[in-house]
PAFI-55705 format. One line per 4 residues: number of its first residue (from 1); their letters; for each residue x, y, z of C-alpha. Coordinates in Angstrom, 3 decimals, always signed. Each point is the difference from the previous one (the first is absolute). Last residue first. Layout:
<nodes>
NUM	A	X/Y/Z  ...
</nodes>
This chain:
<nodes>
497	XXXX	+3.245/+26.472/+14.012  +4.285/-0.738/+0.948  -0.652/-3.676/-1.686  -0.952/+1.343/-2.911
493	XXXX	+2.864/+2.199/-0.083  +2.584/-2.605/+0.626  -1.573/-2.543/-2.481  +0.070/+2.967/-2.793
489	XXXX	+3.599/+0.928/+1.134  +0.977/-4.014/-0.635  -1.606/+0.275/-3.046  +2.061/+2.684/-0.718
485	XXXX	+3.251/-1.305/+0.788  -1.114/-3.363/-2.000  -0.978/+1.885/-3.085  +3.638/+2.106/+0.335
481	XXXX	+2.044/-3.501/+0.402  -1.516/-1.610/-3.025  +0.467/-3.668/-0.012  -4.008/-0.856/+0.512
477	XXXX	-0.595/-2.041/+3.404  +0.016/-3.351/-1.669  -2.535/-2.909/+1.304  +1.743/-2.544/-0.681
473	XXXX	-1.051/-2.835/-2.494  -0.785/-3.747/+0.939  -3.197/-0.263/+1.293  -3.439/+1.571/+0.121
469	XXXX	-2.050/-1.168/+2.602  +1.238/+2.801/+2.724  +2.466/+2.892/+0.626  +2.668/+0.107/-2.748
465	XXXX	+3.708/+0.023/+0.857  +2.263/+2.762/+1.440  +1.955/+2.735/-1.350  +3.331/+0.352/+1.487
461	XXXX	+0.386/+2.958/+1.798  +0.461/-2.178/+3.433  -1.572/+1.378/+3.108  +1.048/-1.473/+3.273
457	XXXX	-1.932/-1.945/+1.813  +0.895/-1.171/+4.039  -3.263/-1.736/+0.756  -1.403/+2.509/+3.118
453	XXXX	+2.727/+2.791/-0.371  -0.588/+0.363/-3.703  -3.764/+0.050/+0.566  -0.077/+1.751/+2.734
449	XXXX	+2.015/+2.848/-1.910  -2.725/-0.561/-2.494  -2.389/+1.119/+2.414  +1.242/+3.068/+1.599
445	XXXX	+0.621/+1.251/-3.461  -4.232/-0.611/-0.984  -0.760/+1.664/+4.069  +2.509/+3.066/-0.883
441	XXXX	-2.522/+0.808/-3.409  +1.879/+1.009/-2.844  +0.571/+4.059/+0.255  +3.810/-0.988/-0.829
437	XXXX	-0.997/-0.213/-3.829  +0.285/+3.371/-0.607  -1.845/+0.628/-3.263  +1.914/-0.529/-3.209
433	XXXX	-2.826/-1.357/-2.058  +1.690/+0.300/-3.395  -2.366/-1.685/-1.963  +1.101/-3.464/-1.291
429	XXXX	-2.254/-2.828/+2.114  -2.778/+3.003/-0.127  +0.399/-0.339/-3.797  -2.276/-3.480/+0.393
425	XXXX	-2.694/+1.199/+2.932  -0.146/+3.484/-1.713  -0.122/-1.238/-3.913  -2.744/-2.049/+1.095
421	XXXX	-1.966/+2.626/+2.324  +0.199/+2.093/-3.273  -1.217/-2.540/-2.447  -3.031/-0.683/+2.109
417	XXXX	-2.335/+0.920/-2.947  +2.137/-2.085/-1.882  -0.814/-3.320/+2.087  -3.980/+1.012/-0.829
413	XXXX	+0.540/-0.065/-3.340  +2.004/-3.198/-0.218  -2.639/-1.571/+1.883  -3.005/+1.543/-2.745
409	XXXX	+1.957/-1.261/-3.080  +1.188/-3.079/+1.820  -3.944/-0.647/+0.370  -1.083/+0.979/-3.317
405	XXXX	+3.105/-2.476/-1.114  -2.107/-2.817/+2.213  -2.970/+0.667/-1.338  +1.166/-0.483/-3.602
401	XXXX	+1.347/-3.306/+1.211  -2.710/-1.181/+2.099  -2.817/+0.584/-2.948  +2.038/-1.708/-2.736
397	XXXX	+0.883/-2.805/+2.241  -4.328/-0.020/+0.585  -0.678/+0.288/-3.772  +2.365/-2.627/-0.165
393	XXXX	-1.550/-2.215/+2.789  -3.676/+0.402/-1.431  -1.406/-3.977/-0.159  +2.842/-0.555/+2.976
389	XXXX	-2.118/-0.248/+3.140  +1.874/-3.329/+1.854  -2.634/-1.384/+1.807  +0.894/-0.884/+3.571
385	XXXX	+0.765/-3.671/+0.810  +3.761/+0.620/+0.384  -0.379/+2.124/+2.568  -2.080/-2.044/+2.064
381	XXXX	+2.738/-2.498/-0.320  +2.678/+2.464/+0.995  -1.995/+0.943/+3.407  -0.399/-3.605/+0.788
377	XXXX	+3.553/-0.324/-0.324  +0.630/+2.976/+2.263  -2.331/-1.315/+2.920  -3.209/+2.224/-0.055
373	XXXX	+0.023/+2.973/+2.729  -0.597/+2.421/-2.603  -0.093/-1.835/-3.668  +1.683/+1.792/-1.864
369	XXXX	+0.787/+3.271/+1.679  -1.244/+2.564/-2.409  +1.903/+3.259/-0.221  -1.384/+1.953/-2.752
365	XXXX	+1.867/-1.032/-2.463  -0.591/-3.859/+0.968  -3.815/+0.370/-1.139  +0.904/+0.568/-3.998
361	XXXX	+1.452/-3.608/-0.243  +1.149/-0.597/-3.636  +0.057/+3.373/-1.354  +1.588/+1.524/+3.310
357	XXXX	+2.567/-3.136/+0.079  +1.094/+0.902/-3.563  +0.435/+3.918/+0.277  +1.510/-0.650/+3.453
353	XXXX	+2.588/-2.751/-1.701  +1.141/+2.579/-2.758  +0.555/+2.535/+2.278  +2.199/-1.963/+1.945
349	XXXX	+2.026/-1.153/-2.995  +0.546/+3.972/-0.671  -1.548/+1.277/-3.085  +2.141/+2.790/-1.945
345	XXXX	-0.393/-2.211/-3.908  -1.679/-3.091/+0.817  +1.796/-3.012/+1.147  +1.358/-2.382/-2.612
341	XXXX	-1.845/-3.259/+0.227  +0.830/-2.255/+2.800  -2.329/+2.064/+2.331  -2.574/-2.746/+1.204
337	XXXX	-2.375/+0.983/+2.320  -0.959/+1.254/+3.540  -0.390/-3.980/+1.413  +2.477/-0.880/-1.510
333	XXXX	+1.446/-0.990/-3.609  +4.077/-0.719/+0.412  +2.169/+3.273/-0.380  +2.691/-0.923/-2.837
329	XXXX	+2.788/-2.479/-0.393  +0.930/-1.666/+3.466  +3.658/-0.894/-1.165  +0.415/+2.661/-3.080
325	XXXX	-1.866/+2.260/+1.841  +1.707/-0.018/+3.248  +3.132/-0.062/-2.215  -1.034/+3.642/-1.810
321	XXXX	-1.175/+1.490/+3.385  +3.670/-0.283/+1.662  -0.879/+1.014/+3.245  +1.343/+3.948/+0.949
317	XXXX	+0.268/+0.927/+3.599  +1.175/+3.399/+0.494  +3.924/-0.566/+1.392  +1.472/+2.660/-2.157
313	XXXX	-2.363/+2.778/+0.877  -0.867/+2.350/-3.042  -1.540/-2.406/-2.046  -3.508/-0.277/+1.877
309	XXXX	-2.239/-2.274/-1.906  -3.680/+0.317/-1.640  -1.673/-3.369/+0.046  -1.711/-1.170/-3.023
305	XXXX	+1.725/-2.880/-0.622  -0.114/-1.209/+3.575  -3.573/+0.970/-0.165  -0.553/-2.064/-2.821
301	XXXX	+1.658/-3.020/+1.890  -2.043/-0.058/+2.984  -3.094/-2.098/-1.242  +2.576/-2.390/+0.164
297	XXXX	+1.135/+0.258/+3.668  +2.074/+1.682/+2.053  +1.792/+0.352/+3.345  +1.510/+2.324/+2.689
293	XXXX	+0.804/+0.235/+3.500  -0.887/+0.767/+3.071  +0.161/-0.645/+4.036  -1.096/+2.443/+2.423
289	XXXX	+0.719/+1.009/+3.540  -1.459/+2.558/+2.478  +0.395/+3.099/+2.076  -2.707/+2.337/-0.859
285	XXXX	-2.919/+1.366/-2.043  +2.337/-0.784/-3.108  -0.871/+2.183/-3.313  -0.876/-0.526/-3.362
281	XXXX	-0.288/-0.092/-3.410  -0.638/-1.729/-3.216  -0.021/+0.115/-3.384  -1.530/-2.608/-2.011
277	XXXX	+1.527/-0.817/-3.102  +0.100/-3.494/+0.309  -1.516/-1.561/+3.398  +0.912/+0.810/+3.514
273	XXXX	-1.466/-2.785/+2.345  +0.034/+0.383/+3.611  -0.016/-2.732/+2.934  -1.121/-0.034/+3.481
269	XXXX	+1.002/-1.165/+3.009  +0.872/+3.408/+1.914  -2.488/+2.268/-1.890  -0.451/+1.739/-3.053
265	XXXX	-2.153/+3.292/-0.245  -1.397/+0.560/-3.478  -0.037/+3.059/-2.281  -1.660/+1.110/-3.030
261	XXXX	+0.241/+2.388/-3.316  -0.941/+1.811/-2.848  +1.723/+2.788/-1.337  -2.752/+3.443/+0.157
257	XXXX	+2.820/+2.225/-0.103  -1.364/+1.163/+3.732  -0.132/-3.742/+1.019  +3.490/-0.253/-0.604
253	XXXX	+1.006/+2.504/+1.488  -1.771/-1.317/+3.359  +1.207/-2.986/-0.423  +3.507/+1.540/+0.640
249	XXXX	+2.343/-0.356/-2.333  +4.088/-1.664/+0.774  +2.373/+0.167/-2.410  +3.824/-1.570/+0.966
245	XXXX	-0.703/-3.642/-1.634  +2.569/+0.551/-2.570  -2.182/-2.147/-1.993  -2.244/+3.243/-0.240
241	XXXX	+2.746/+1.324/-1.956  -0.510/-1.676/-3.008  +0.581/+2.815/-2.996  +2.586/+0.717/+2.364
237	XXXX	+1.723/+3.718/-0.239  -3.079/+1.767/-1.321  -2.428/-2.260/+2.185  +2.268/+1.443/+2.644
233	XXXX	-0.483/+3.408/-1.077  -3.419/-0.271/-0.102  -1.154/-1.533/+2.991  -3.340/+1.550/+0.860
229	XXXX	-1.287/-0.250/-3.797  +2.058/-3.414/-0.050  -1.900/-1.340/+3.324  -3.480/+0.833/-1.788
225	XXXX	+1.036/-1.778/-3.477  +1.292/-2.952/+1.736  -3.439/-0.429/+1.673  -1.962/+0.424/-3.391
221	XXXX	+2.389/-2.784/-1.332  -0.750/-2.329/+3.160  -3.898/+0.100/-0.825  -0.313/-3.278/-1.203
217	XXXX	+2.545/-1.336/+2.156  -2.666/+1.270/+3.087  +1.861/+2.308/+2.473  +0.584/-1.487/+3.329
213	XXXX	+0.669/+1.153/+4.026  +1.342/-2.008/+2.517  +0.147/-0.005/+3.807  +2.139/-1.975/+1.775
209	XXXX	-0.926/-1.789/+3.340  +2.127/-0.168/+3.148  +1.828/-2.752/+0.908  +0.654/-3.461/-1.288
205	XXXX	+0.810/-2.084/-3.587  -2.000/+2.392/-2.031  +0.185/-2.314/-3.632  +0.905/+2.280/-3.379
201	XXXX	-0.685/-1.525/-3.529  +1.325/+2.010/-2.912  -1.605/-0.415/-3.510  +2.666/+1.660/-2.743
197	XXXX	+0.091/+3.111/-1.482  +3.495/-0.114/-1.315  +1.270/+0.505/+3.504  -3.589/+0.696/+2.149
193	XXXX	-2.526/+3.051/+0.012  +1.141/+2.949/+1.582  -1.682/+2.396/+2.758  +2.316/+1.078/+3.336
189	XXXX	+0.611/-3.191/+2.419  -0.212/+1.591/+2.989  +1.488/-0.163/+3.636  -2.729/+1.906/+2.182
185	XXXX	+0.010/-2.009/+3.244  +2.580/-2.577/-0.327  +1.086/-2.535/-2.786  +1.866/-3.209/+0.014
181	XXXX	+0.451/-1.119/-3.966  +0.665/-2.997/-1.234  +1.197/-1.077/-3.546  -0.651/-3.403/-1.688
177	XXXX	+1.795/-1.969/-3.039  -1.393/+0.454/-3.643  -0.205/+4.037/-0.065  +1.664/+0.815/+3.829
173	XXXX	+2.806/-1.089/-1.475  +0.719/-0.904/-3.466  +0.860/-3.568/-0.370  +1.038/-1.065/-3.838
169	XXXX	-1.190/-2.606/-2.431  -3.921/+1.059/+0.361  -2.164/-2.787/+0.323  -1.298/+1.004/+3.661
165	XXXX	-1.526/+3.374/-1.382  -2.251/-2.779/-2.249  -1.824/-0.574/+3.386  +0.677/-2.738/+2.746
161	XXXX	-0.209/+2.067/+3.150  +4.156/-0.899/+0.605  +1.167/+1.741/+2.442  -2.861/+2.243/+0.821
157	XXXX	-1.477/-3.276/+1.665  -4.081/-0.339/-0.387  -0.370/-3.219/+0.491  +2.429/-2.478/+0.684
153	XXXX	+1.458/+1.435/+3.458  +3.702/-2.028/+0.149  +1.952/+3.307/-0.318  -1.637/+1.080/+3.074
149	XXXX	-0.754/+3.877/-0.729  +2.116/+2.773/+1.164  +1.483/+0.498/-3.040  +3.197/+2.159/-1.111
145	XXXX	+1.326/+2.871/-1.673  -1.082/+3.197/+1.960  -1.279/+2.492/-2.442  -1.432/+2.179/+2.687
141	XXXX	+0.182/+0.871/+3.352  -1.270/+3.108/+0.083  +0.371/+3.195/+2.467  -1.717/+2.521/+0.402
137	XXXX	+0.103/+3.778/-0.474  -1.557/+2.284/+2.483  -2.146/+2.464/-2.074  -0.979/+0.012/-3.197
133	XXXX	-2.844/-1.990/-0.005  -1.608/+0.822/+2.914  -3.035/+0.699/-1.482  -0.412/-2.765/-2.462
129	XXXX	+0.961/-2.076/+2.790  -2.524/+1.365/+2.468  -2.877/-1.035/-1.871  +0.949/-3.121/-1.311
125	XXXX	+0.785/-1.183/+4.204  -3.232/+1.773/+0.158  -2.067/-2.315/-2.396  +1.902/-3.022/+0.933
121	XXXX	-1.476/-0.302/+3.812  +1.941/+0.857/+2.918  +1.541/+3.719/-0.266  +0.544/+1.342/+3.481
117	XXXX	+2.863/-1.878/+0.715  +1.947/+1.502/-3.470  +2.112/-2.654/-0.982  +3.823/-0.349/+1.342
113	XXXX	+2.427/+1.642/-1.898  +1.873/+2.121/+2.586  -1.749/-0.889/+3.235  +1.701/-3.263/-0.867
109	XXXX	-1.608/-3.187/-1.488  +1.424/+0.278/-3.065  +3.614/+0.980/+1.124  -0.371/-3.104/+2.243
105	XXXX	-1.424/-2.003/-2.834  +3.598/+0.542/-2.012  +1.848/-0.797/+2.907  -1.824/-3.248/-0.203
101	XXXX	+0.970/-0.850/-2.846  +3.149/+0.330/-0.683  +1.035/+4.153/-1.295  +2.699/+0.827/-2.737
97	XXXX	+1.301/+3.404/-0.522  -2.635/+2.527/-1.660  -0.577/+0.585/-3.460  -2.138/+3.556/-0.931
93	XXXX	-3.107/-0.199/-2.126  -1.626/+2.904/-1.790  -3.673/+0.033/-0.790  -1.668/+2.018/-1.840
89	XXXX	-3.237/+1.536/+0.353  -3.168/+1.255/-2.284  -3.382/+1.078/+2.318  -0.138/+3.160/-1.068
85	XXXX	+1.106/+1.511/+3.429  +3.396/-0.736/-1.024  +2.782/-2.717/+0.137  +2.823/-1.628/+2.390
81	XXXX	+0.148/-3.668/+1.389  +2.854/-0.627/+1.932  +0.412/-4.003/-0.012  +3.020/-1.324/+2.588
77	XXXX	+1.152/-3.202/-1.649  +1.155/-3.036/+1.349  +2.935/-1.740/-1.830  +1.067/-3.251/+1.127
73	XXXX	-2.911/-1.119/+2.345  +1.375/-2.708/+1.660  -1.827/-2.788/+2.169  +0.967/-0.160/+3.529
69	XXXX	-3.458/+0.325/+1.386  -1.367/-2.914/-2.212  -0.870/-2.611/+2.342  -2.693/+0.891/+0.985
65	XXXX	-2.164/-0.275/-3.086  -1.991/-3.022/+0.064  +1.751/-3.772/-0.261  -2.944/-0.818/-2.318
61	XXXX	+0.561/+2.433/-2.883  -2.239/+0.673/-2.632  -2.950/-1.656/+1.980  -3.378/-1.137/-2.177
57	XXXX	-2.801/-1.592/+2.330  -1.537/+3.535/+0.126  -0.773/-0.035/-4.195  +1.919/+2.853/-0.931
53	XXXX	-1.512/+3.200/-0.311  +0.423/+1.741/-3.412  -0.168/+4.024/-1.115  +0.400/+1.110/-3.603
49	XXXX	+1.705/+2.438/-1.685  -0.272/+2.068/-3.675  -4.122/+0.626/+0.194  -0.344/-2.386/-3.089
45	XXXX	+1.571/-3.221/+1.456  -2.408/-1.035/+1.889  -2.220/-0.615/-3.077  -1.596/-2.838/+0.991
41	XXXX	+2.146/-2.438/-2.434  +3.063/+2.263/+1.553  -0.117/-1.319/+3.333  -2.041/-3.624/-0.641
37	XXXX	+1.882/-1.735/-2.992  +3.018/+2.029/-0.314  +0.826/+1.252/+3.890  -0.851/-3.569/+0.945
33	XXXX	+1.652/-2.033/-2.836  +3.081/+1.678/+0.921  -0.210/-0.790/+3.733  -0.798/-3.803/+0.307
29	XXXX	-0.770/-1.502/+2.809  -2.202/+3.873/+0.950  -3.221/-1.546/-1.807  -0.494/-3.318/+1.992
25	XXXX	+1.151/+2.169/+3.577  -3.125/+2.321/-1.137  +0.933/+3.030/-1.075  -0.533/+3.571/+1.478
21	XXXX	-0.434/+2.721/-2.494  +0.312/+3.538/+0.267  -0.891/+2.453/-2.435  +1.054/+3.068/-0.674
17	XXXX	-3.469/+2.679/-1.834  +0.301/+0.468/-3.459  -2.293/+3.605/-0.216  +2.804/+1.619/+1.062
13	XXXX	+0.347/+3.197/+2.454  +0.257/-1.561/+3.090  -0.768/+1.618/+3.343  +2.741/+2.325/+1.920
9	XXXX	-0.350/-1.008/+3.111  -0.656/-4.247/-0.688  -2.901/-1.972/-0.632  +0.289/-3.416/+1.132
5	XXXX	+0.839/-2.022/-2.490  -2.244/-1.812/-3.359  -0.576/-4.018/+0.354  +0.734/-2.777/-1.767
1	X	+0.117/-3.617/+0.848
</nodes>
């Protein structure tokens, strides 16, 4: 069952709308077939994420969640998230002392962090974040090795989902074993897609919801081409910077450069699918606690090969591509196509797959659900009853791709004509801002003295690790003492307005 979400603040921008699905307890048994045969057989996978509900008779844990208080969170991190008017921020993280559990929710539920009260329904909790942004860091609890779910659960398990990820030789964590995360009002997860541009699957054990936003793969180039304009000199420094997982662009920029787009709220319950090359985003809307991890399948495999990697950071994730071959050999024929011949010169797997599923099934551009309220299965058997329209499919591929370089023509036009505002929101990291920076605000020092007093955190100039899905690298404040002093300026003065 498919259906589009509730509409959100800032409305979507893409034409491929996020799905969610809610299987049957006969279609959840077995997890790979389900996000194969029904997920991405619908197209679910186009819009980059996907939302699925459980069947109700399904419990992750069956103890509950009390018990947890005294669980460690080794390295919290305090996120200060500086940038301009343009929309364009980075984030810098700080690593705190250790917190359990429930000292952790305290901070969250303190006057400190706690939600807005006045904000109850997603649209203004989305509304206020993008405005209060800079101000008041949280904290995260991320990259916490470990799984809250009974190890005797069957279906479902991040420990062992059953997918070629399983096969490899070695454990890499948070990429074949699970992370969680604890999260308070405003802790983000800035945009990236996954190590090696794997599918990620994240589960919201409790709390408050988190709010995602997705680029389609298709159009993940054109989105790395808008953060590099407004992150130049990091693009110039890491070709793959965006796995630093420091950039964070409001969808308000994005809509301006015309980058398509949509969001989803997921709740306590619920799962979220990441799928290759689909960058992602988001926020949590309060104190809450999620489990992830990563896997893969066939149809992965050419976006393994195709994945651009960060060399700059020696702990990057890097799979060894040539052995997956030579064990799996090449992408197996799905639903979007077969790509075991050689790729086309500059065309991303993900582009690829759109071209094919728009030629094939026209209707799920624009959104279609499927089947409405039909059961998923039902919904893939209607599908496979439609005529297939193929008597002018090269005149059509010849059509898409000539429009398509008419339309990075005109996006690549329109990103220059904000050339300035991107050199301002990236140099603005390096200008010599020099203001005073003891005009911050006494109510922002007022607070992170209760913050120190409350849980006893120190700060720690170590960088800290990423903040969501994506597992296994750091997220590296750059080396350079001067950028960091001025950054530090910038957050100062923006915080002072």
């Amino acid at each position: 069952l498919a259906a589009a979400p509730s509409a959100m603040s800032c409305p979507p921008t893409s034409a491929v709308r996020i799905r969610t699905y809610r299987p049957t307890e006969a279609e959840f048994a077995d997890f790979a077939a389900y996000v194969s045969d029904t997920i991405e057989a619908t197209g679910g996978h186009l819009a980059g994420i996907c939302k699925v509900v459980p069947p109700e008779s399904w419990r992750p844990r069956q103890a509950g969640y009390e018990d947890l208080s005294r669980m460690s969170i080794p390295q919290p991190i305090r996120q200060r998230i500086v940038g301009t008017d343009a929309g364009a921020y980075q984030l810098w993280n700080e690593t705190l002392k250790s917190l359990t559990l429930e000292q952790y929710k305290l901070l969250a539920e303190s006057d400190v962090h706690r939600p807005p009260a006045r904000c109850s329904s997603p649209e203004q909790l989305e509304r206020k974040y993008w405005a209060s942004l800079t101000l008041n860091p949280p904290i995260y609890g991320a990259d916490v090795s470990g799984s809250v779910t009974d190890a005797d659960q069957p279906l479902w398990n991040m420990r062992r989902l059953g997918t070629l990820l399983d096969s490899l030789d070695q454990r890499i964590s948070g990429v074949n074993t699970p992370y969680l995360y604890f999260g308070m009002w405003k802790s983000t997860f800035p945009w990236h897609t996954e190590d090696m541009d794997l599918y990620s699957i994240n589960y919201l054990h409790f709390g408050a919801a988190k709010h995602w936003y997705a680029v389609p793969p298709a159009n993940g180039r054109q989105f790395e081409r808008l953060a590099e304009a407004f992150f130049g000199s990091y693009r110039a420094d890491c070709p793959a910077f965006l796995r630093h997982k420091t950039s964070v662009l409001s969808p308000q920029l994005l809509r301006r450069h015309g980058v398509p787009f949509d969001s989803v709220v997921q709740r306590q319950g619920e799962f979220i699918i990441t799928f290759p090359f689909g960058y992602h985003c988001g926020f949590n809307a309060g104190f809450n606690c999620a489990e992830s991890t990563n896997f893969a399948s066939r149809r992965w495999i050419d976006f393994g090969l195709a994945a651009r990697l960060c060399r700059c950071q020696p702990d990057s994730v890097v799979i060894d591509m040539a052995a997956i071959v030579r064990r799996f050999g090449g992408a197996a024929k799905c639903d979007s196509g077969s790509h075991k011949r050689p790729l086309p010169q500059g065309r991303h797997p993900a582009e690829l797959e759109a071209a094919s599923s728009s030629r094939r099934c026209p209707r799920q551009r624009v959104g279609s659900t499927d089947g409405g309220d039909r059961p998923a299965a039902e919904a893939v058997r209607s599908k496979r009853r439609r005529k297939v329209q193929s008597s002018s499919g090269a005149d059509t591929s010849k059509d898409a791709d000539t429009s398509k370089d008419a339309e990075t023509s005109k996006e690549d036009a329109n990103i220059s004509k904000d050339a300035d505002i991107s050199k301002d929101a990236d140099t603005s990291m390096d200008a010599d801002i020099s203001k005073d920076s003891d005009t911050s605000k006494d109510a922002e020092t007022s607070k992170d003295a209760d913050i120190s007093k409350d849980a006893d955190i120190s700060k720690d100039s170590d960088n800290s690790k990423d903040a969501d899905n994506s597992k296994g690298a750091d997220i590296s404040v750059p080396s350079e003492a001067p950028r960091k002093a001025v950054a530090m300026n910038l957050f100062d003065r923006l915080r002072s307005l």
